[in-house]
C-alpha positions in Angstrom: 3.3 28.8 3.1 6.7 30.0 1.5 9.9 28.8 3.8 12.7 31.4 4.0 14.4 28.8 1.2 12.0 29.8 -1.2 9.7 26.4 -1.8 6.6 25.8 -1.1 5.3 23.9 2.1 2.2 23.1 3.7 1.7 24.5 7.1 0.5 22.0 9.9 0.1 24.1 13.2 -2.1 20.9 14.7 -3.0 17.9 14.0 -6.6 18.1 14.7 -9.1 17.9 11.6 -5.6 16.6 9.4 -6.7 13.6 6.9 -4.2 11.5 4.8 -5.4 9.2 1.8 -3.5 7.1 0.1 -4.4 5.2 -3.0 -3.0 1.8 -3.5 -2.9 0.9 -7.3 -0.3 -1.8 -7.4 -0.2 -4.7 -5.6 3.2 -6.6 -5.5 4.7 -7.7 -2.0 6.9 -4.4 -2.5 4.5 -2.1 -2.9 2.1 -2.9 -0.4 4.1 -2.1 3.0 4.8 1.9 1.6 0.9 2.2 1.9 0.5 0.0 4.7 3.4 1.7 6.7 2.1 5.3 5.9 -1.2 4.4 6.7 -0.4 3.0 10.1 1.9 5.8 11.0 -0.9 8.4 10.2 -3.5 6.6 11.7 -1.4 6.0 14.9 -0.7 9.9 14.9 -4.7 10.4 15.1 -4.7 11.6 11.9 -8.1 10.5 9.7 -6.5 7.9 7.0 -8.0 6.4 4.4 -6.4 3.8 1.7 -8.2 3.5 -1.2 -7.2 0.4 -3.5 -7.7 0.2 -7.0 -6.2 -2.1 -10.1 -3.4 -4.1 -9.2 -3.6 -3.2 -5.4 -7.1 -4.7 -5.1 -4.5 -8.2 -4.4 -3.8 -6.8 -1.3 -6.8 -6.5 0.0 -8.5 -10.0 -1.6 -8.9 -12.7 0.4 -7.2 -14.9 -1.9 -4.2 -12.9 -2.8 -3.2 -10.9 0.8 -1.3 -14.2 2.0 0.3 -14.4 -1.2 2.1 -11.4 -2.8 5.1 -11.5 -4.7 8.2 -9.2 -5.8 9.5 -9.8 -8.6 12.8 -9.1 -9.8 12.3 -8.5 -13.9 12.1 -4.9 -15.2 12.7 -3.8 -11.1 16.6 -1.9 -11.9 16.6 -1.7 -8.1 17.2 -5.2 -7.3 20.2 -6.1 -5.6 21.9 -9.0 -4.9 21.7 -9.9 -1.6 22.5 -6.7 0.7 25.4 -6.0 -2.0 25.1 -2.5 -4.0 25.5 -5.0 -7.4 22.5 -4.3 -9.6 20.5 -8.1 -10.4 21.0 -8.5 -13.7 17.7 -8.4 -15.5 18.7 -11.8 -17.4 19.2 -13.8 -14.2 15.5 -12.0 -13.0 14.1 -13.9 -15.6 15.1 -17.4 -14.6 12.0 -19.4 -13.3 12.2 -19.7 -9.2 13.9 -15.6 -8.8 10.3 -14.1 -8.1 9.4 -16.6 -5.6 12.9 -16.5 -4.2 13.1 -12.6 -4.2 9.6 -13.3 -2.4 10.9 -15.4 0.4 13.8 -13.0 0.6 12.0 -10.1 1.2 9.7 -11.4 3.7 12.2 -12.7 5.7 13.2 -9.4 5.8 10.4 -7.6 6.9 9.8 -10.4 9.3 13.3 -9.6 11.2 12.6 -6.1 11.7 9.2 -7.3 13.3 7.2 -5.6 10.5 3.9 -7.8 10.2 2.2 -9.2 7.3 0.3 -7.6 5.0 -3.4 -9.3 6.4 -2.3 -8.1 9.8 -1.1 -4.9 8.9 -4.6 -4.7 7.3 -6.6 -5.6 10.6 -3.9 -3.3 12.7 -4.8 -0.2 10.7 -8.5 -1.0 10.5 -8.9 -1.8 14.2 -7.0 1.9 15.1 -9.6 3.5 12.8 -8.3 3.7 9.7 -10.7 2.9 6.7 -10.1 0.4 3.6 -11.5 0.9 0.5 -12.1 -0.7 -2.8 -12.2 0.7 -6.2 -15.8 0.2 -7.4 -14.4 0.4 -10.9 -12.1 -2.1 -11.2 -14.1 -4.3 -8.8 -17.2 -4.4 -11.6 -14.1 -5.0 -14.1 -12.6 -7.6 -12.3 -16.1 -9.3 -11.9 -15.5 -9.1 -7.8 -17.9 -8.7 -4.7 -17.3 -7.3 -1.2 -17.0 -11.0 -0.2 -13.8 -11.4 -2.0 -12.1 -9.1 0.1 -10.8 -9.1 3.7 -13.3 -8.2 6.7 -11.5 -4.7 7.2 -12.5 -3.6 3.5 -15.7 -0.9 5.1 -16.7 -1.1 1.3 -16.2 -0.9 -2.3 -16.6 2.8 -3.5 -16.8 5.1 -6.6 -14.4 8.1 -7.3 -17.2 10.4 -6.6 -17.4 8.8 -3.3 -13.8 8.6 -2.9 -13.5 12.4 -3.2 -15.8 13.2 -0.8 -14.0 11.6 1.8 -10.5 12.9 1.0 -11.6 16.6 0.9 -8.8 18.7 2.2 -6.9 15.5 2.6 -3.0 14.9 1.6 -3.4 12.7 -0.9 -0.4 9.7 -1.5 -0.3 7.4 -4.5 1.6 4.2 -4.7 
């Protein structure tokens, strides 16, 4: 659909039949919640949602990763200090104790705006009928099994499989 400003837009008359997937390929404390919050919202609308993790994201779905994810600071320009608008200089990222501090910083966070953690965010989504996935590639190279992940994983799939379930879905990467 064309808008009367030109761009292009997709056209959503109702919700019914509407799918979301969203592929989860990193999988720092950061950028878990953008998946985890879409998801939930989508899921929580009644639309069909799938989050499909592959590579790096895989941590956030592993039992002995999801309780502890990290930020860190070095090579993120975003950083800030505190709530300031003063960039983190990259050299003070480095300095051993930042990422685990940045960590406990940003949880704290997320904790005060009653956001939950990443395992129950997992179980939230799954129990409202979302569906977790796992990257059959990258769990063969990574030498995993469904048993390393958490209970809400439904299973590990290819991208053939993968696919077939996001037909005619909007698809989201992080």
């Amino acid at each position: 659909m064309t808008t009367s400003e030109g761009f292009i837009a997709p056209k959503f008359d109702d919700d019914a039949g509407r799918k979301l997937a969203i592929i989860c390929s990193k999988g720092t404390l950061d950028m878990a919640y953008p998946g985890l919050i879409m998801g939930n919202g989508a899921v929580q609308e009644g639309i069909e949602t799938h989050l499909f993790y592959t590579f790096w994201g895989l941590d956030i779905i592993r039992k002995k990763t999801v309780d502890k994810l990290s930020l860190t600071p070095v090579g993120n320009t975003a950083m800030r200090i505190g709530s300031t608008s003063l960039a983190m200089p990259q050299l003070l990222s480095a300095l051993p104790g930042m990422s685990s501090m940045a960590s406990w910083m940003m949880r704290g966070k997320i904790k005060g705006l009653s956001v939950p953690p990443v395992r129950e965010f997992l179980t939230q989504i799954a129990d409202a009928g979302g569906h977790l996935w796992a990257c059959r590639m990258t769990v063969d190279m990574m030498k995993l099994t469904k048993d390393d992940f958490v209970d809400e994983v439904e299973d590990i799939i290819n991208v053939s499989e993968f696919l077939d379930l996001s037909r005619g879905a909007q698809i989201i990467f992080v």
